[in-house]
C-alpha distance (Angstrom), angle and dihedral (degrees) to the residues before:
residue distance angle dihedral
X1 . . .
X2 3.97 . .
X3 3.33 120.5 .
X4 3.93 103.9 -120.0
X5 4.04 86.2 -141.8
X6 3.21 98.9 66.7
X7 4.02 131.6 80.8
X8 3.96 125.6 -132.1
X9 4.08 85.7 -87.8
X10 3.48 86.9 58.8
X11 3.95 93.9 -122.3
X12 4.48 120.7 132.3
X13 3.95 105.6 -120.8
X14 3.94 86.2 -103.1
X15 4.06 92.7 53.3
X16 3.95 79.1 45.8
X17 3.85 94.1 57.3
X18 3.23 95.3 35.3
X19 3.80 93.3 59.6
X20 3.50 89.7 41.1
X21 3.77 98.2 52.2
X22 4.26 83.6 52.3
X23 3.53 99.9 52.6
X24 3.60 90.2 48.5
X25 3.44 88.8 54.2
X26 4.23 92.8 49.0
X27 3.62 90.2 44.5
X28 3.32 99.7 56.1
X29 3.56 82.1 47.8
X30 3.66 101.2 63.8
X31 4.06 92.9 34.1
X32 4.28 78.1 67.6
X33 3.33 93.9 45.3
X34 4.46 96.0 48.1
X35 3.55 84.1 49.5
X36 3.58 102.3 53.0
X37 3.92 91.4 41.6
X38 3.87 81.3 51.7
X39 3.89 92.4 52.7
X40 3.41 95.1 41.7
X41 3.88 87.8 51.1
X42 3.70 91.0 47.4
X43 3.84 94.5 51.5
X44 4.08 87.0 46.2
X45 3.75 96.9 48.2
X46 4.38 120.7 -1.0
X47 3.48 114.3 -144.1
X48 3.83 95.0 -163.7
């Protein structure tokens, strides 16, 4: 039987969070990191 704590991916609400508050964190991440390979792309070559 199901466990009645656990959410259609199969992850607790803690595990939940917890993932969450990580792929927050590597999303950000990579939103930095596209926009500073987009400024330094810009600065290289304008496309305006």
């Amino acid at each position: 039987m199901a466990d009645p704590n656990r959410s259609l991916s199969g992850l607790s609400e803690d595990e939940a969070l917890e993932f969450h508050a990580q792929f927050k964190t590597t999303f950000t991440a990579f939103l930095v990191l596209a926009a500073f390979a987009h400024i330094l792309v810009f600065i290289w070559k304008p496309w305006f």
